[in-house]
C-alpha positions, 0 to 999 in steps of 0.5 A, a space after each residue: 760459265 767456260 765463256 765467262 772463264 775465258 773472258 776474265 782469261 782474255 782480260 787478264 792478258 790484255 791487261 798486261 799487254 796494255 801494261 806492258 806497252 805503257 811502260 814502253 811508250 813511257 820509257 820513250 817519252 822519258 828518252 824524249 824529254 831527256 834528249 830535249 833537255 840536253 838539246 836545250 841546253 846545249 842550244 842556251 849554251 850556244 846563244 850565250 856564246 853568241 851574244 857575247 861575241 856580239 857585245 865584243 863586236 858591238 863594242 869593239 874600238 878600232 885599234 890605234 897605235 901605240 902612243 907617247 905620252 907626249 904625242 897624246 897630250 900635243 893632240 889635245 893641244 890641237 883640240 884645244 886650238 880647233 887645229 883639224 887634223 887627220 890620222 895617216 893609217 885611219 884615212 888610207 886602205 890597202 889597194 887590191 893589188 897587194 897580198 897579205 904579205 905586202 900589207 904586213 911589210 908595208 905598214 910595218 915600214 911605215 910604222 917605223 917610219 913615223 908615218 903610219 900614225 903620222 898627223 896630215 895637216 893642212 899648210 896653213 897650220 905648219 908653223 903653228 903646229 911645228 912650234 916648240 911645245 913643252 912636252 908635246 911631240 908628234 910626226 906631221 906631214 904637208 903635201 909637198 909639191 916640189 919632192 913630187 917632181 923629184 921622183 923618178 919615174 916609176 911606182 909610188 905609194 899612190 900604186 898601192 895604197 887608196 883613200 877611204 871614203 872619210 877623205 869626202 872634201 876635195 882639199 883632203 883629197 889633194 893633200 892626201 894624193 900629193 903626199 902618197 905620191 911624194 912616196 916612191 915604192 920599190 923604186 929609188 928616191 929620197 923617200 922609199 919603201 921597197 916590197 921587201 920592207 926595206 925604207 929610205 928616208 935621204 940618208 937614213 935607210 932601215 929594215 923591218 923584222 918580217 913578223 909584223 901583222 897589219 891591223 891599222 891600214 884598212 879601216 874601211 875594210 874592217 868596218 865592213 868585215 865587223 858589221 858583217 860579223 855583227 849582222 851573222 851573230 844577230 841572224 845565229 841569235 835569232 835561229 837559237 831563238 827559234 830553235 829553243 823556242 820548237 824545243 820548249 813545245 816539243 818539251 810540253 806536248 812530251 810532258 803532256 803525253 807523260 800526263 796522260 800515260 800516266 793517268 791511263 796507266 792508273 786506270 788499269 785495273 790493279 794487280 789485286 783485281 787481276 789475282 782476285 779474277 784469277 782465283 774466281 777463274 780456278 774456282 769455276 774450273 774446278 766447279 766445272 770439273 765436278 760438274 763433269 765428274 757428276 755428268 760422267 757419273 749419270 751417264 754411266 748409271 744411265 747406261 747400266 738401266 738400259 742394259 737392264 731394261 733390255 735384260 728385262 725385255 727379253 724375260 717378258 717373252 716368258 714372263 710379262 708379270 713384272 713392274 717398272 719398279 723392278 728395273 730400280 731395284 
């Protein structure tokens, strides 16, 4: 009985002890799921954030300078007249020797100039193109051999500006070449840019405001710097990806862990049941304990006979006629 006791005692601490640590490993995976959920949606956060600025660079249009009216509605005359032409600052790129600093200055003194945005055209269509058009305006320029050995001797814009690689025909190639060599740079012609910014063209000489940033010049540059940036947001898209895809699995092998918990946690026996083995238990101690009490009693009665009988064992030295019963009496 005392073993039986102390097997519903040994039950009942287990019990809790299992209870207990249910309610510890829920409490876990309950900071589980939370810690994944906001991983999550930081992580979904940071992939739209992304693919938005994919789509900006996908669709992003190569900057232009701003542009008359006039000078808009004469190049599509030219269209019209199957005239080919090339835009000065799409065709040219930045040389390497030139540091942040000279580009702004320089592109800045072309741009006032007429020339960043000016149209290279071949000879052949000189008059046609320089014709007076109602409403039409435009800067051209035409290779011109004889301004080339009017240079002195020294840099020209040939030393710091280079062909992209849509100049790819020979002809381009020539009249691109004569004209940044009619140029000169830092140095004194008729038609100059110095390093400072400054510009000469014959009489007319002008500044520039130092502030300018460049962003026409270098379009081959920027295009490689684009797709450079469009390869790394589609690389980031694909880790996000990837990443939300680890935190959807740690999401279901969490909740399923929960699952089970829970059903193991249903399982234990009830808090009823638990009172119900604690009341039978203080029954059978208490039924012990009479037991004991009962036990104790017999003893002692049993003592109490045998010091009798010793009492009468001595009497029968005397006397033998005596009878069992007596030793009850």
């Amino acid at each position: 009985m005392q073993n039986r006791m102390k097997r519903h005692l040994i039950s009942q601490r287990f019990v809790r002890r299992l209870q207990m640590c249910g309610s510890q490993k829920n409490a876990d995976i309950e900071s589980g799921l939370s810690a994944n959920k906001a991983e999550k949606e930081t992580t979904e956060r940071e992939l739209e954030e992304v693919k938005a600025e994919l789509s900006e660079w996908e669709n992003q249009k190569e900057p232009q300078p701003e542009r008359s009216e006039a000078v808009i509605r004469n190049r599509q005359r030219l269209d019209a007249l199957g005239i080919p032409y090339q835009e000065f600052y799409k065709v040219i790129e930045f040389g390497n020797n030139l540091d942040e600093e000279d580009c702004n200055r320089l592109e800045e003194a072309l741009l006032k100039m007429g020339i960043l945005d000016a149209l290279v055209i071949d000879e052949q269509y000189k008059e046609q193109v320089l014709h007076l058009e109602q409403g039409c305006e435009d800067h051209y320029l035409f290779s011109c051999k004889n301004v080339q050995k009017e240079l002195q001797p020294g840099k020209s814009l040939l030393d710091v500006l280079e062909l992209n690689e849509e100049v790819n025909d020979i002809f381009s190639n020539q009249r691109l070449t004569g004209i940044l060599g009619s140029i000169a740079y830092d140095n004194e012609s008729m038609i100059a840019v110095a390093e400072d910014g400054t510009y000469r063209m014959g009489v007319l000489a002008g500044t520039v405001t130092g502030e300018y940033e460049a962003g026409y010049l270098g379009t081959k540059a920027r295009e490689r710097h684009r797709q450079a940036k469009i390869e790394a947001c589609r690389q980031r898209i694909a880790e996000l990806e990837e990443i939300l895809q680890q935190l959807e699995e740690m999401h279901r092998k969490l909740f399923e862990r929960k699952v089970i918990l829970r059903r193991e946690y249903e399982n234990l026996p009830k808090d009823t049941d638990m009172r119900e083995a604690l009341q039978m238990m203080r029954a059978e101690e208490r039924a012990c304990e009479q037991i004991r009490s009962e036990s104790d009693k017999l003893e002692e009665r049993i003592r109490e006979l045998i010091e009798i009988l010793k009492e009468k064992k001595k009497e029968s030295t005397g006397n033998c006629g005596f009878s069992v019963s007596d030793l009850f009496l």
